[in-house]
GUSE-788589 format. One record per residue (C-alpha): residue in one letter; x, y, z. Coordinates in steps of 0.05 Angstrom, whole numbers, padded with zeros to 5 digits, always signed. Example, Ala and Ser with C-alpha at 12.3 -4.5 7.8 and 13.67 -1.06 7.14 Angstrom:
BEGIN
A+00246-00090+00156
S+00273-00021+00143
# end
This chain:
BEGIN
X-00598+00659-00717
X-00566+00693-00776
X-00537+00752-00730
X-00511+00713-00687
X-00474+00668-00740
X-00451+00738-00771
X-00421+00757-00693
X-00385+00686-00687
X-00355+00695-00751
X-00335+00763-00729
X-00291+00747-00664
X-00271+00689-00694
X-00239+00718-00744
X-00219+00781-00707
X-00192+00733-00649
X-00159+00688-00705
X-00128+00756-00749
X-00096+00798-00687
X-00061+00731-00656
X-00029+00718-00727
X-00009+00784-00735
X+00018+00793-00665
X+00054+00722-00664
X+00080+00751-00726
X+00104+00815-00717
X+00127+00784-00644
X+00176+00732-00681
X+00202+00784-00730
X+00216+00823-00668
X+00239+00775-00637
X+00287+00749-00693
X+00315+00813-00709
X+00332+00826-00634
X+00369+00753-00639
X+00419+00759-00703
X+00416+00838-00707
X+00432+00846-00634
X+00452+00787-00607
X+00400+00793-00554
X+00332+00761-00556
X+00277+00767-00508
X+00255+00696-00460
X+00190+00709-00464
X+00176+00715-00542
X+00178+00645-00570
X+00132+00625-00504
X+00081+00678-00521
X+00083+00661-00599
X+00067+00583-00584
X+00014+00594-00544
X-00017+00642-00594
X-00006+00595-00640
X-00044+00540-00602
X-00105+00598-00592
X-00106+00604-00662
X-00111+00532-00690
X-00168+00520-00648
X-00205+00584-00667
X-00187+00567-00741
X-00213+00497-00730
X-00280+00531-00724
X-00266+00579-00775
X-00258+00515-00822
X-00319+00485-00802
X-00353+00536-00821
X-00334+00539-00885
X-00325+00473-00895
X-00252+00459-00908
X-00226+00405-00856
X-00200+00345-00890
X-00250+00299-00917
X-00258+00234-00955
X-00311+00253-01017
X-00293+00206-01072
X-00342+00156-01046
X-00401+00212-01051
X-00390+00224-01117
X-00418+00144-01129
X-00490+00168-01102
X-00545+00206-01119
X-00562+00268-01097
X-00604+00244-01038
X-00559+00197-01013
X-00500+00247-01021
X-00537+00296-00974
X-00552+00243-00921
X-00484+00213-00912
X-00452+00287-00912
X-00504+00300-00861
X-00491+00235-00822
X-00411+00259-00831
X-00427+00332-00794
X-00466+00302-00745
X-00410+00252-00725
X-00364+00310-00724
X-00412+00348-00681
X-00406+00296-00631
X-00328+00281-00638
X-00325+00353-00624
X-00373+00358-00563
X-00333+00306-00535
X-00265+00335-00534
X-00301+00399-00508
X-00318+00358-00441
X-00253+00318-00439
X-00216+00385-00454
X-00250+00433-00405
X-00251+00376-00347
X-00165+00380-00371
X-00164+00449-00371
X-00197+00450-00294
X-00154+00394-00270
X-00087+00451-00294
X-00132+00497-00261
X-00132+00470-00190
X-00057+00457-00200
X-00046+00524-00207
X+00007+00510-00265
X+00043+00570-00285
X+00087+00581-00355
X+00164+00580-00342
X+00176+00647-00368
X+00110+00691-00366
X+00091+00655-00297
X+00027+00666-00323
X-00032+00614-00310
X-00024+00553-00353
X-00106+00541-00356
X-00101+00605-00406
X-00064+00562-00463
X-00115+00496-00446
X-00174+00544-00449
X-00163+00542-00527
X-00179+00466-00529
X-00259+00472-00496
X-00263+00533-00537
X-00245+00517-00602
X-00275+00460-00593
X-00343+00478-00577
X-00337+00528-00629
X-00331+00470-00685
X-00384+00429-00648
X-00434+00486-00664
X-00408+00505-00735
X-00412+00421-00756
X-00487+00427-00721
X-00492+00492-00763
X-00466+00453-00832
X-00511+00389-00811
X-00571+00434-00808
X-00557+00471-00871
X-00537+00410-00916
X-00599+00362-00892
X-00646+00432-00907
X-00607+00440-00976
X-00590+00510-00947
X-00518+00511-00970
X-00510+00562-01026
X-00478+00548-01085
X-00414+00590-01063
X-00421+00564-00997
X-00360+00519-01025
X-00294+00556-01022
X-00261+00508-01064
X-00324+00508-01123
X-00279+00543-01178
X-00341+00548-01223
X-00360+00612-01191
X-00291+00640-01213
# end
């Protein structure tokens, strides 16, 4: 189970890292070819948004994973230990579930634009490509919040597990 954590992290992060640099190096490119030479491609700013949609769904897994999507914890520092570890595990869980649903409501989306046949105004490519990102990503956070669940409830999380813990600094 371990291995195949390590190999999600991997193309997550591989997926996530060469979409941000090429949406990057795409707008520089396509910026300088704007005010240097007062000709910019139609395709470029197309290509960078959808990127950009790929890579906030496969960052919203990378974020469940290590535990930094936006979260209400004053009230757990009021309990005890036990009761701390129950209600973040309650918390996961629910987010599991939030997450499972948008998978099905997003890939049942995503097939409806693929039936249509929906192409992109200026890279007449198939439109299902960009909604693929939503069932995706969203699966992927579905299965890193069952991950977290599992580990908080089994007191599994490490002490550096928390990226924001400055005590380890």
């Amino acid at each position: 189970m371990k291995q195949f954590g390590r190999l999600l992290s991997w193309i997550e992060e591989s997926i996530s890292g060469f979409l941000l640099i090429s949406t990057t190096l795409l707008l520089f490119t396509n910026v300088l070819l704007r005010y240097v030479f007062s000709n910019s491609t139609t395709w470029a700013e197309e290509l960078i948004r959808y990127g950009m949609i790929w890579v906030t769904f496969i960052g919203g897994s990378i974020c469940a994973r290590n535990k930094l999507h936006v979260g209400i914890d004053i009230v757990l520092t009021y309990f005890k230990p036990f009761a701390r570890k129950v209600l973040e595990t309650i918390a996961e869980l629910m987010s599991a579930f939030f997450c499972a649903i948008l998978t099905l409501l997003s890939f049942q989306n995503t097939m409806l634009v693929f039936e249509t046949a929906q192409k992109s105004p200026a890279l007449m490519m198939p439109i299902w490509l960009v909604y693929l990102a939503m069932p995706i990503g969203s699966f992927l956070m579905t299965v890193r919040f069952l991950q977290s669940a599992w580990k908080t409830a089994n007191d599994q999380h490490k002490k550096n597990d928390d990226p924001l813990d400055m005590s380890t600094l």
